[in-house]
C-alpha positions in Angstrom: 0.0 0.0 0.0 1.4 3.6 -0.4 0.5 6.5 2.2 0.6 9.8 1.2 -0.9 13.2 1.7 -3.6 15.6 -0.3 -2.3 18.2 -0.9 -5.0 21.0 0.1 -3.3 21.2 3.7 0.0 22.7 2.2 -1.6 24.9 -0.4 0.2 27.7 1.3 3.5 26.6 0.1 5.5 25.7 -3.6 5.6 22.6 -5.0 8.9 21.7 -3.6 8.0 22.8 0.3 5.3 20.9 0.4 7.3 17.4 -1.0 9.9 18.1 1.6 6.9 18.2 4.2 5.4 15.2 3.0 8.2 13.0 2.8 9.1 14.4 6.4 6.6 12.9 7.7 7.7 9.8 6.3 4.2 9.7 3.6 5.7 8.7 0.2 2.5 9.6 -1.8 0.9 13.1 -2.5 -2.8 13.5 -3.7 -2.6 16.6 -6.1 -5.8 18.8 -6.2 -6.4 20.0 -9.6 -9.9 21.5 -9.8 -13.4 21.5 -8.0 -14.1 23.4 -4.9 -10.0 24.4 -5.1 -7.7 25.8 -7.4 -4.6 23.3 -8.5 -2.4 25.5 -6.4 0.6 22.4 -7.2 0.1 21.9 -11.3 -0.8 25.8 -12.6 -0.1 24.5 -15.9 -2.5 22.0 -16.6 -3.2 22.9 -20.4 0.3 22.6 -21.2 0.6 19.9 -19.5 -2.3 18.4 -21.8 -0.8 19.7 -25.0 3.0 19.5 -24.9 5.3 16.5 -23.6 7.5 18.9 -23.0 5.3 20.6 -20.6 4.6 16.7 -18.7 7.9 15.7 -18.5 9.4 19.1 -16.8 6.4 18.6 -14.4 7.3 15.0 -13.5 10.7 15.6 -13.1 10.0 18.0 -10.3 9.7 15.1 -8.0 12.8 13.0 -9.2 14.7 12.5 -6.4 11.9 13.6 -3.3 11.0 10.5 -2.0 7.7 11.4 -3.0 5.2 10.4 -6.3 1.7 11.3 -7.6 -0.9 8.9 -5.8 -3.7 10.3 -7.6 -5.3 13.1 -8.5 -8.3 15.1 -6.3 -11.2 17.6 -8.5 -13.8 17.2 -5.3 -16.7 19.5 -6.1 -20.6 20.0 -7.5 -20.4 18.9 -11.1 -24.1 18.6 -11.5 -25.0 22.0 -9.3 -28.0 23.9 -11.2 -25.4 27.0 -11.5 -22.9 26.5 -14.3 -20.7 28.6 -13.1 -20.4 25.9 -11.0 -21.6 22.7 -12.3 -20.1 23.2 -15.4 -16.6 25.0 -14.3 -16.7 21.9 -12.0 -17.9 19.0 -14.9 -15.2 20.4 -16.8 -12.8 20.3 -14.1 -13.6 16.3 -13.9 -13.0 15.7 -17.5 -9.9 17.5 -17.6 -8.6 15.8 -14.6 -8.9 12.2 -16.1 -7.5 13.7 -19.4 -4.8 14.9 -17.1 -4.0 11.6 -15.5 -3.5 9.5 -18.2 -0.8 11.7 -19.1 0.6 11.8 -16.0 0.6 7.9 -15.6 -2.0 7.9 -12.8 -5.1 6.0 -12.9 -7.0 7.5 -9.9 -9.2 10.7 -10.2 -11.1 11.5 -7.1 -13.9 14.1 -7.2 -17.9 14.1 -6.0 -21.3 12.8 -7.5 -22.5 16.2 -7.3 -26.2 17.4 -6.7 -28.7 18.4 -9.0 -31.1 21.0 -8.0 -34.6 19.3 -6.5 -37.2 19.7 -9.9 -36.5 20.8 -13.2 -35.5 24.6 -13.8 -34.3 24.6 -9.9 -31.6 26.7 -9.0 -30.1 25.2 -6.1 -29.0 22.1 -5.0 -31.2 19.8 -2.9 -30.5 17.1 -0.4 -33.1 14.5 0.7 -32.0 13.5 3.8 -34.6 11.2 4.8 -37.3 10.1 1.9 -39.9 9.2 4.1 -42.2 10.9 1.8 -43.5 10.6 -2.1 -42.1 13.9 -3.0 -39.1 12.9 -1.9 -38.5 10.1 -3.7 -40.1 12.4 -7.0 -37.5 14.8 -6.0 -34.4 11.5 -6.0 -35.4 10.6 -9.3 -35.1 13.6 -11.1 -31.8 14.2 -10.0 -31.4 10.4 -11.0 -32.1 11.6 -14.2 -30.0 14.1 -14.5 -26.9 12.1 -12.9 -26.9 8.9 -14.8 -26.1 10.6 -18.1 -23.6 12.9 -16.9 -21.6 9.8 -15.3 -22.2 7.9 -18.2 -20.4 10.1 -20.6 -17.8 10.3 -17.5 -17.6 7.0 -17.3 -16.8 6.7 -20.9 -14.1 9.2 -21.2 -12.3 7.5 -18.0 -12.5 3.9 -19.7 -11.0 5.8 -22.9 -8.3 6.9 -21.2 -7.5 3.9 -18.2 -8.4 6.0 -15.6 -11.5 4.9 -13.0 -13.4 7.8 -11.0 -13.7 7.6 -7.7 -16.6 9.2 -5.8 -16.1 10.6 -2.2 -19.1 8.9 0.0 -19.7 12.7 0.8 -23.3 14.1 2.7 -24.9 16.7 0.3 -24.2 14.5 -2.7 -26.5 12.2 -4.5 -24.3 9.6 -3.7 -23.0 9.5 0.4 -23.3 6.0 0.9 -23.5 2.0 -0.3 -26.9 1.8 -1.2 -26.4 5.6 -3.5 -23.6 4.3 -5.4 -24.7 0.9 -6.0 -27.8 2.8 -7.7 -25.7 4.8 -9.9 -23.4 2.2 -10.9 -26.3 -0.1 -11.9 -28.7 2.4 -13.7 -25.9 3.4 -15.4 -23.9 0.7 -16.4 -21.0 2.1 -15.4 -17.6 0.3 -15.4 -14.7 2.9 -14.5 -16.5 4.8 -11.8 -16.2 3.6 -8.0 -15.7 4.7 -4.7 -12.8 7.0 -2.7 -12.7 5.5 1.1 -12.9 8.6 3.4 -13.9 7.6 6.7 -14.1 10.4 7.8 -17.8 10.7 6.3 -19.0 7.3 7.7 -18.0 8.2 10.9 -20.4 11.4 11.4 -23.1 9.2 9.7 -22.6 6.4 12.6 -21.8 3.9 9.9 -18.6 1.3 10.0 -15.6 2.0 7.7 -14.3 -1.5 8.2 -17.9 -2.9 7.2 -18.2 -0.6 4.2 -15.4 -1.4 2.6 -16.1 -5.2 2.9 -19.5 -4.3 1.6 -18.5 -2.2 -1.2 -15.4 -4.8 -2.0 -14.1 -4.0 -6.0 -16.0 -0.7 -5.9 -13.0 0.9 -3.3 -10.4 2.5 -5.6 -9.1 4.5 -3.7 -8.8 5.9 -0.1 -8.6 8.9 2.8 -7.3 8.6 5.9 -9.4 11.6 8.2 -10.9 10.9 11.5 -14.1 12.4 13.4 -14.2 12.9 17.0 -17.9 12.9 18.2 -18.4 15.4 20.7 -20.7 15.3 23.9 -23.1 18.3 22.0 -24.0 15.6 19.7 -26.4 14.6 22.2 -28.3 17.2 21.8 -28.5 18.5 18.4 -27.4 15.4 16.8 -25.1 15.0 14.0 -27.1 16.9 11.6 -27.3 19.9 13.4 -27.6 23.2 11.0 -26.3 25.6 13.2 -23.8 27.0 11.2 -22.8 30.7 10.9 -23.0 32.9 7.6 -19.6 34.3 7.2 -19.2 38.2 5.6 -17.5 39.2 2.8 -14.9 40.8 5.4 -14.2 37.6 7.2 -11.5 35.2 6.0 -13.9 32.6 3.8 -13.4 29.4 1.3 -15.2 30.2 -1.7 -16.9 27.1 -3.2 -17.8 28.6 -6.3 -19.8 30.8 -8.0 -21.5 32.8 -5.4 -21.2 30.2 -2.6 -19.2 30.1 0.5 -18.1 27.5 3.3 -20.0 28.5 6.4 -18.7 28.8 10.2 -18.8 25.5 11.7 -21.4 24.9 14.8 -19.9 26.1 18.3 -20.5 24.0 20.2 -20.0 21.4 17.6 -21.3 17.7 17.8 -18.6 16.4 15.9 -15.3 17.8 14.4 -12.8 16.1 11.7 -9.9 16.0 14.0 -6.4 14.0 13.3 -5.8 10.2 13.0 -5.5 9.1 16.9 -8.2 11.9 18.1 -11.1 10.2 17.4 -10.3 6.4 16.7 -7.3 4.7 17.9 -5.0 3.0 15.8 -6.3 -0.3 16.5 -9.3 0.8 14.3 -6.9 2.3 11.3 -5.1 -1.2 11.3 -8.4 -3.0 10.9 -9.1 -0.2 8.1 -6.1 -0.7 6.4 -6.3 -4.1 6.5 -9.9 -4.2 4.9 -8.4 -1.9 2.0 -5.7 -4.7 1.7 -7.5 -6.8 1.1 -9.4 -5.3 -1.7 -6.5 -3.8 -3.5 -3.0 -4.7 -2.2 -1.9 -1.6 -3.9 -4.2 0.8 -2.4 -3.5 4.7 -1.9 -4.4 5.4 1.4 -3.7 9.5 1.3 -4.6 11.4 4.7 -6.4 14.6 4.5 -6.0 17.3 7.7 -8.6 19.4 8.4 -7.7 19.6 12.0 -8.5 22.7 13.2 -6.6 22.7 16.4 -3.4 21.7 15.3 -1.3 23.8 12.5 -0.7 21.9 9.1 2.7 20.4 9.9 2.1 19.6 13.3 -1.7 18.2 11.9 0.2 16.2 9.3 2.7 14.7 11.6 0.3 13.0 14.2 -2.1 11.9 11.5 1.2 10.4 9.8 2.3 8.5 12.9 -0.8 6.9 13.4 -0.9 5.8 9.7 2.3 4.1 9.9 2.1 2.3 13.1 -1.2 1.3 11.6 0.3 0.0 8.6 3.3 -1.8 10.8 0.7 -3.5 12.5 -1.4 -5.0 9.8 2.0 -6.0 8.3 3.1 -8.0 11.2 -0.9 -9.5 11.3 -0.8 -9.8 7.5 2.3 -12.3 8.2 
């Protein structure tokens, strides 16, 4: 297996810094974000890059001699948002992302299902949460409809070019769990379009990593390694609580696209993303690693820190030391 790093965390540094960080940290894989909800702070040239070999092989050659190789390539975002300048900046970002992995040798692009808007000629995005209702379900398959062709003709271009798509079991998509992307994978026929691993998404929903991936089995292609701590306010509000803050055009903000902007999380919060160790001890990321083992001996297994009480170093470094002493121990079980 090869443990790396996404790159988002060290956005605030070159290339070369952030290599030197990973490796560090003794991760020998870096995830490289090249569209989506982010810019592609670490491959600016990505047309050239397309166009001229030139271009490609001055861009590999930048990590000759770190220690550290492309383990994949990250375009996370809203592909099918009603907006298009947002699902269609996004879509494109997809498409250009598998184009850019076959010529960078990789055969991993990991983005989002997206969300279509709720009923035709709908301008925003709508999650059902719990279809308990016959709306609801009217609501699901529109955006059914809407999905299953855009991943088709995804699906297609990634077959065309060796690469398989994998989709981030991510709350707010159309696809967030098993049952989601088993339904798009089967209406659609699709062959090169699977899953990315992030725990850190089951956890929050109270579901089982471990179990997942024995569940999902060939559809894992890929994987994050991000934990949740579940915090005592979850009791009250429970793990879908809404109270989030509207930040102002004055205050330091993420923007998402378009118009929209990543909100102030809930304080109290009943659950945070937290580092590897913080929420689930490394007991549990053996047993995870394991599971991805034994789907895919060659898994990438790339953590992502979004740790906000520890700085991006010191984030990276306890997340990494957990990883490793996770993948020691499922060696010394594996044998």
């Amino acid at each position: 297996m090869k443990l790396g790093l996404y790159d988002a965390v060290f956005h605030d540094r070159s290339l070369e810094d952030a290599l030197v960080a990973i490796r560090a940290a003794g991760l020998t894989g870096i995830e490289l974000n090249t569209g989506g909800f982010l810019p592609p702070v670490h491959v600016p040239d990505i047309d050239a890059i397309l166009t001229d070999d030139t271009a490609r092989d001055a861009f590999l050659a930048r990590f000759d001699g770190t220690g550290v190789s492309i383990a994949g390539l990250n375009c996370n975002g809203n592909p099918l948002h009603p907006d298009p300048s947002i699902g269609s900046a996004h879509a494109e970002d997809v498409r250009r992302s598998i184009r850019l992995a076959a010529r960078l040798g990789q055969t991993r692009v990991v983005t989002m299902s997206g969300l279509p808007a709720g009923e035709p000629g709908g301008t925003r995005p709508n999650w059902v949460v719990n279809a308990w209702n016959s709306a609801a379900l009217d609501v699901l398959e529109h955006q059914w409809s809407v999905a299953v062709p855009f991943w088709q003709e995804i699906d297609a271009l990634a077959r065309e070019h060796g690469v398989h798509v994998a989709l981030e079991l991510h709350p707010q998509n159309l696809v967030f769990n098993p049952a989601s992307i088993r339904e798009l994978v089967d209406r659609g026929g699709l062959t090169n379009v699977g899953v990315e691993l992030d725990a850190s998404h089951l956890f929050w929903q109270q579901m089982d990593p471990v179990a997942v991936v024995r569940d999902l089995g060939p559809l894992v292609l890929h994987a994050a390694a991000k934990d949740v701590r579940i915090n005592p306010h979850a009791a009250v509000n429970g793990v879908l609580d809404n109270s989030f803050r509207r930040l102002s055009p004055e205050e330091p903000r993420t923007n998402l696209g378009g118009d929209e902007w990543a909100n102030e999380w809930p304080k109290p919060s009943a659950w945070d993303f937290v580092a590897l160790g913080k929420g689930h001890d490394t007991a549990f990321w053996t047993a995870f690693l394991r599971a991805l083992h034994e789907v895919d001996p060659d898994m990438l297994v790339n953590i992502e820190h979004e740790d906000t009480e520890l700085g991006r170093e010191e984030g990276v470094a306890v997340a990494a030391e957990v990883l490793l002493a996770a993948e020691a121990a499922r060696g010394d079980g594996a044998r």
